[in-house]
C-alpha positions, 0 to 999 in steps of 0.5 A, a space after each residue: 619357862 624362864 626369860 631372861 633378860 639383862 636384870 634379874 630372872 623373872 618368873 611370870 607365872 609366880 608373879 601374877 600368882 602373887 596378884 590375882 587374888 588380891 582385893 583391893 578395898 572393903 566389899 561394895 554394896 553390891 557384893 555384900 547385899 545380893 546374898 546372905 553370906 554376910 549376915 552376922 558378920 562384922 563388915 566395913 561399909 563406904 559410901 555416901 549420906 543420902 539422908 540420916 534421922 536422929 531420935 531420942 535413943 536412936 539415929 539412922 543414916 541412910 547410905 550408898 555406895 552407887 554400885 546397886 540400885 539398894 542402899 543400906 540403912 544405918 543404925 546406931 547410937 545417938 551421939 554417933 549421929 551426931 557425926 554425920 550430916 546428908 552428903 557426906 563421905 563415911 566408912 562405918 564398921 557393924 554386924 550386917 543383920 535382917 532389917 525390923 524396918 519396911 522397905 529393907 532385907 538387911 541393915 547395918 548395926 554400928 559398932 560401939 567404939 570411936 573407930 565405927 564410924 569414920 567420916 572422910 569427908 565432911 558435908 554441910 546445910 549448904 550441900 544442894 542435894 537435900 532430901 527433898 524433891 528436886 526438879 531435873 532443871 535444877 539437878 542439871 545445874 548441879 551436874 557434880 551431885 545430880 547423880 548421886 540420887 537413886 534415879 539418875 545413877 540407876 540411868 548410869 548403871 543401864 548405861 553400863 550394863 547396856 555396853 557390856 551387853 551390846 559387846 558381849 552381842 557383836 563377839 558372839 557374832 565375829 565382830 571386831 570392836 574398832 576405835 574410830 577417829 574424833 577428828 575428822 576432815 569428812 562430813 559422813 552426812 554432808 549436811 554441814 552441821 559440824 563443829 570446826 577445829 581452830 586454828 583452820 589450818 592445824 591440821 592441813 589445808 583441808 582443815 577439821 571437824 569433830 566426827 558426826 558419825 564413825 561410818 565411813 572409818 567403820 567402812 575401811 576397817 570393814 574392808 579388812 576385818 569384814 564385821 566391825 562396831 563400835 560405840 564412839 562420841 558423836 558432834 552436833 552443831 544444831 541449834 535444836 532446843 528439844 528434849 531429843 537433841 544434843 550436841 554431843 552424845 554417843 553413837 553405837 555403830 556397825 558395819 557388816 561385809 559381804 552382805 546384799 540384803 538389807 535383812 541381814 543389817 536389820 537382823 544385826 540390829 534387831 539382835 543388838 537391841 534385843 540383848 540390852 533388853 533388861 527384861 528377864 535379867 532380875 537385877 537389870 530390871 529391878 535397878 530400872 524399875 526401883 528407881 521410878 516411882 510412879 506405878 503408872 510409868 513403871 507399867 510403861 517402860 515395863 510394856 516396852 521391854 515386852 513389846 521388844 521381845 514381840 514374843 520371839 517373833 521378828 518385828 515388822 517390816 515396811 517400805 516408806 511407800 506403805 508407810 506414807 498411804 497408812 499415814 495418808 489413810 489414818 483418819 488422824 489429825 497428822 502432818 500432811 505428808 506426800 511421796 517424797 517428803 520425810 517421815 515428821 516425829 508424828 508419822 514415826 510415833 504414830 506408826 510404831 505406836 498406834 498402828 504396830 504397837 511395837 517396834 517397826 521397821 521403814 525401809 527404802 526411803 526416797 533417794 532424795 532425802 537421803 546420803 549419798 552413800 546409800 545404794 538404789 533400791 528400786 525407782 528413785 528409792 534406797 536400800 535403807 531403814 529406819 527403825 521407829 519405837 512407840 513414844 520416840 520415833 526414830 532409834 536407829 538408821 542404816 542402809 546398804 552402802 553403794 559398792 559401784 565406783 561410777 555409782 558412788 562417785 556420780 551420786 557425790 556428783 549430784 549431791 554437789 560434793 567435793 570429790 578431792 575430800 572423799 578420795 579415800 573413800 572412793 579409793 574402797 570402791 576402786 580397789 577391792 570393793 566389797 558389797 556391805 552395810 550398817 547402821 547407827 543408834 543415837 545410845 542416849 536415845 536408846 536408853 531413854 527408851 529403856 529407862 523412862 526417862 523423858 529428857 535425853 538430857 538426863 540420859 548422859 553424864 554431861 549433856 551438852 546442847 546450843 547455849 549450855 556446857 556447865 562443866 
């Protein structure tokens, strides 16, 4: 087919033919170290100075790209050596060939020739990430280098892995991935702990906020796509100074219409996690596990992979009623906890890691400790869950939606909220509605979990909590 327009003919096809094959740059690590194919080949290598040794005949640089958990070892000759120093930017040219060191399949031999080795950014003794033990502290106060080392950027990689895997779930399974607003003049959880935009006023009378969570806005484009997700930044005015808070992080979210069970929403979410589950997938797992050094917490994150595939059989499920009398009855020295009263970080950890030894399920919360968008469950409870993880405690939260004009509009009654801000919410309700659910997962959460890491605040690219933003 032909188009034609006011310029020249166009021919599309022949166009995109001249582009789709088209490489642009030399093969990343990655390309060229998971097969053999290039071995005996002359190849151009870019990436950065980890670290590099020179010896009397021979030096050797240690290099990365970032696009593997790997990096490749560079031989070459003393003077050439000379050029490179730790932190560096190069691009070296060499016949890719097994590896006579330990630790290593394949090494690169330099070329011979000025044109080997080409430096294209220099670095210098002043360049804070030496090879040497740094401690995570000190790392975050160097956030434009602390990812360049094999631990934190096998975190990154997760991370990407982990989306592309959370998208490939919700499509498999006809959901629609929206993009929901940052700035937002509703409080989705009406606890207040919002950041404020100034000028007040900038955006009318009602004045901004940024978002603490996508749900409302998931729940009117569930009202016309029916099964919707997405995977936005979220905003935390807390003041909380622990290694499992932020105050922006990134929250993965779905909303499922035409559902009256609460099982159908754990389904969704127990699939979710189940897909980003490294295990079984050798290169997920060996960029994770080569990155950690102590055999003892490689074990660790290694027995929480398992506990997530429960041998194929669904994790467990119990209503916060139960979850209180096994609390009550444990014989541990808890928090005391009465009906009513929210689960401690303890409780959570203790249930998922002692009692169940896996992943568990808590549904139907006390309605007073809840939103107010939750729809009844029973005598004073809810249609809700939170879903508890050995170690951390709460991963993930969800409910069934109240779906009852009158219902919904007397719960924001009581919960002593203004109605005029949420109009558009209830409107759902009055015209159309729609019984539904969904749920939230903290992602920087979810990947500490997967990945050992100990403090939520080397989980993101750029943690930002009460009294810190570095850059």
């Amino acid at each position: 087919m032909i188009y034609r327009f006011a310029g020249p003919v166009i021919r599309p096809s022949a166009v995109w033919r001249r582009y789709s094959t088209q490489v642009v740059g030399d093969s990343t690590l990655k390309k060229l170290l998971q097969s053999n194919a290039h071995v005996g080949k002359e190849v151009t290598v870019n990436g950065w100075v980890r670290s590099v040794r020179k010896l009397k005949n021979v030096a050797f640089a240690d290099v990365a790209d970032g696009t593997t958990e790997k990096s490749l070892m560079v031989v070459m000759k003393p003077d050439q050596g000379k050029l490179l120093s730790t932190g560096a930017c190069i691009s070296i040219t060499g016949s890719l060939e097994p590896s006579k060191g330990k630790g290593q399949d394949l090494e690169l031999v330099a070329s011979e020739g000025e044109t080997a080795i080409n430096v294209l950014g220099e670095s210098s003794p002043e360049y804070p990430f030496q090879k040497k033990y740094h401690s995570p502290e000190f790392l975050r106060s160097i956030p434009q280098f602390r990812w360049k080392g094999a631990r934190n950027s096998s975190v990154l990689r997760y991370r990407s892995y982990a989306q592309s895997q959370f998208a490939k779930y919700f499509e498999q399974n006809d959901y629609t991935m929206v993009n929901s607003p940052i700035v937002t003049s509703s409080d989705c959880e009406g606890a207040g702990e919002t950041f404020s935009i100034n000028p007040p006023q900038f955006f009318g009378e009602k004045g901004a906020n940024l978002t603490v969570s996508s749900q409302l806005h998931l729940e009117v484009f569930a009202a016309s796509l029916t099964r919707v997700w997405n995977m936005a930044p979220a905003f935390r005015a807390e003041e909380s100074d622990t290694n499992r808070h932020l105050s922006e992080f990134w929250m993965v979210e779905a909303e499922l219409a035409f559902t009256r069970s609460l099982e159908d929403v754990l389904a969704v979410a127990e699939g979710m996690i189940r897909a980003a589950n490294p295990l079984g997938n050798e290169r997920a797992m060996n960029n994770i596990l080569s990155s950690i050094r102590d055999e003892e917490k490689r074990n660790v994150v290694k027995a929480r992979w398992e506990s997530l595939v429960n041998n194929g059989e669904p994790w467990a499920r119990i209503t916060y009623t139960e979850a209180v009398k096994l609390i009550q009855e444990s014989g541990e020295k808890l928090k005391p906890i009465e009906w009513g009263q929210d689960l401690a970080s303890e409780h959570e950890k203790y249930l998922a890691g002692k009692v169940f030894k896996g992943p568990v399920f808590v549904t139907d919360y006390p309605k007073s400790i809840k939103p107010f968008y939750m729809k009844p469950s029973g005598d004073g409870t809810v249609a809700c869950f939170d879903l508890l993880v050995p170690e951390l405690g709460e991963l993930i939260g969800g409910s069934l939606r109240e779906d009852n004009y009158d219902n919904l509009l007397q719960a924001m009654k009581d919960a002593d909220m203004n109605i005029q801000d949420l109009d558009w919410y209830l409107d759902l309700r009055k015209f159309g509605s729609f019984p539904h659910g969904g749920f939230g997962m903290g992602f920087e959460r979810f990947v500490c979990y997967i990945c050992g890491v100990e403090n939520i605040r080397d989980a993101i690219g750029f943690p930002r909590w009460a009294g810190s933003c570095v850059c």
